[in-house]
C-alpha positions as CSV (number, residue, x, y, z in Angstrom):
1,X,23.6,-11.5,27.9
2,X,23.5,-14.1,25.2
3,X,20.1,-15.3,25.7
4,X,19.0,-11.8,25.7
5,X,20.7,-10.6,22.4
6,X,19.4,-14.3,21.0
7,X,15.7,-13.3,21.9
8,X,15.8,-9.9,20.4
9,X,17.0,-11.0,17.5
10,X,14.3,-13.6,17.3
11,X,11.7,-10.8,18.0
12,X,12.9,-8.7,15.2
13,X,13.1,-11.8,12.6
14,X,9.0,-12.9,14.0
15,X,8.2,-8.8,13.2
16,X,9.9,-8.9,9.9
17,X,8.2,-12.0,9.1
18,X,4.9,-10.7,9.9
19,X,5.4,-7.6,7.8
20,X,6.2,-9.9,4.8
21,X,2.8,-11.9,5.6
22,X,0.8,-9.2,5.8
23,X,2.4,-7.5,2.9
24,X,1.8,-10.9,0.5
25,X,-1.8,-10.9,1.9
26,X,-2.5,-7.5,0.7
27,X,-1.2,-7.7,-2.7
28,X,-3.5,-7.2,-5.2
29,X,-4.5,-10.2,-7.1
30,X,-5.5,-9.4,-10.3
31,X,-5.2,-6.1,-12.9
32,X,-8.6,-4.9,-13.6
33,X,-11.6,-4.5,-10.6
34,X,-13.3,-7.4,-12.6
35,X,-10.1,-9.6,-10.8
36,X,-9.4,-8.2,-8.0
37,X,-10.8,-6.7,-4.4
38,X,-11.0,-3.0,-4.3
39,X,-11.8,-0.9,-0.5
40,X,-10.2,2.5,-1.3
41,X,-12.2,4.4,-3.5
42,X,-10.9,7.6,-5.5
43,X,-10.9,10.7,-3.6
44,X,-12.7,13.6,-4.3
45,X,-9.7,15.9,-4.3
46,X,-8.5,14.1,-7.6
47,X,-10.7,15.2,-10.6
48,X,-9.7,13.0,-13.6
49,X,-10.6,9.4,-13.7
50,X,-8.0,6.7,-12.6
51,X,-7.3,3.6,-14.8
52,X,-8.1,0.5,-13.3
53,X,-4.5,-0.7,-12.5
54,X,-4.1,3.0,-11.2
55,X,-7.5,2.4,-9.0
56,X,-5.9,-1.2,-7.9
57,X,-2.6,0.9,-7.0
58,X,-3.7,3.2,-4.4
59,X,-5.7,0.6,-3.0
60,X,-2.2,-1.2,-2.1
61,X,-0.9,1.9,-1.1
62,X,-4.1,2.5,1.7
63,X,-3.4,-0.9,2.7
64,X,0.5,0.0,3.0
65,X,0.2,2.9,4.7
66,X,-3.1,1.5,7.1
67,X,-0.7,-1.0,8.2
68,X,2.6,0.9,8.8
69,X,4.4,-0.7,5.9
70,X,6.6,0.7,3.3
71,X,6.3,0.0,-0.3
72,X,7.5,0.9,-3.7
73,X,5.9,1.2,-6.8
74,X,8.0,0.0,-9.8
75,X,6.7,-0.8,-13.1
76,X,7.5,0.5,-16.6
77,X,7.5,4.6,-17.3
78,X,4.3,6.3,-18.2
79,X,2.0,3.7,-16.2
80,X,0.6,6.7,-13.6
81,X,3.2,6.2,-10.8
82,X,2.6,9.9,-9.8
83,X,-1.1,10.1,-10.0
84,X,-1.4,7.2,-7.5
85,X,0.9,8.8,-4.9
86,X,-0.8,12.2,-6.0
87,X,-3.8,9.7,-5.5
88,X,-2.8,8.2,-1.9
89,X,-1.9,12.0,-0.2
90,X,-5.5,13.4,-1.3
91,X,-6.7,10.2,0.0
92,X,-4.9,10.8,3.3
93,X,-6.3,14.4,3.2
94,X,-9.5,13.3,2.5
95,X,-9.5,10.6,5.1
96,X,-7.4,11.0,7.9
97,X,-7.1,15.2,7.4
98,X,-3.3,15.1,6.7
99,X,-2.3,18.0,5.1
């Protein structure tokens, strides 16, 4: 019974492990699309124009959500924390047809 309760444990410390790795992988590694990777582009549903770190944003939140993972988006008030979820759902509307 102890060997079992041993190797489940190891199994969910190898999956929380790989959700951190994947996680690091995916952050985004700069603050302006000069610096960084971007895949995600805007979707048509939003009709403004997205700042760059706002663009860079709801890339990591596509790669987030593509791979199961949770996230949370934390910075200083004012920076457009609502226009990338705003951002990520017309995305998945756009994409994936979740309404």
């Amino acid at each position: 019974m102890e060997i079992d309760e041993n190797d489940e444990e190891n199994e969910r410390k190898d999956i929380i492990h790989k959700a951190a790795e994947y996680a690091t992988i995916h952050q985004p590694t700069g603050t302006t699309l000069s610096t960084t990777s971007i895949k995600t582009k805007v979707p048509d549903l939003i009709r403004g124009t997205l700042r760059e770190y706002q663009h860079i944003g709801l890339d990591w939140l596509v790669s987030m959500y593509d791979a199961k993972l949770n996230g949370i988006l934390a910075d200083e008030m004012g920076l457009g924390k609502t226009i990338m979820t705003i951002s990520l759902l017309a995305y998945l509307a756009n994409e994936y047809g979740i309404w």
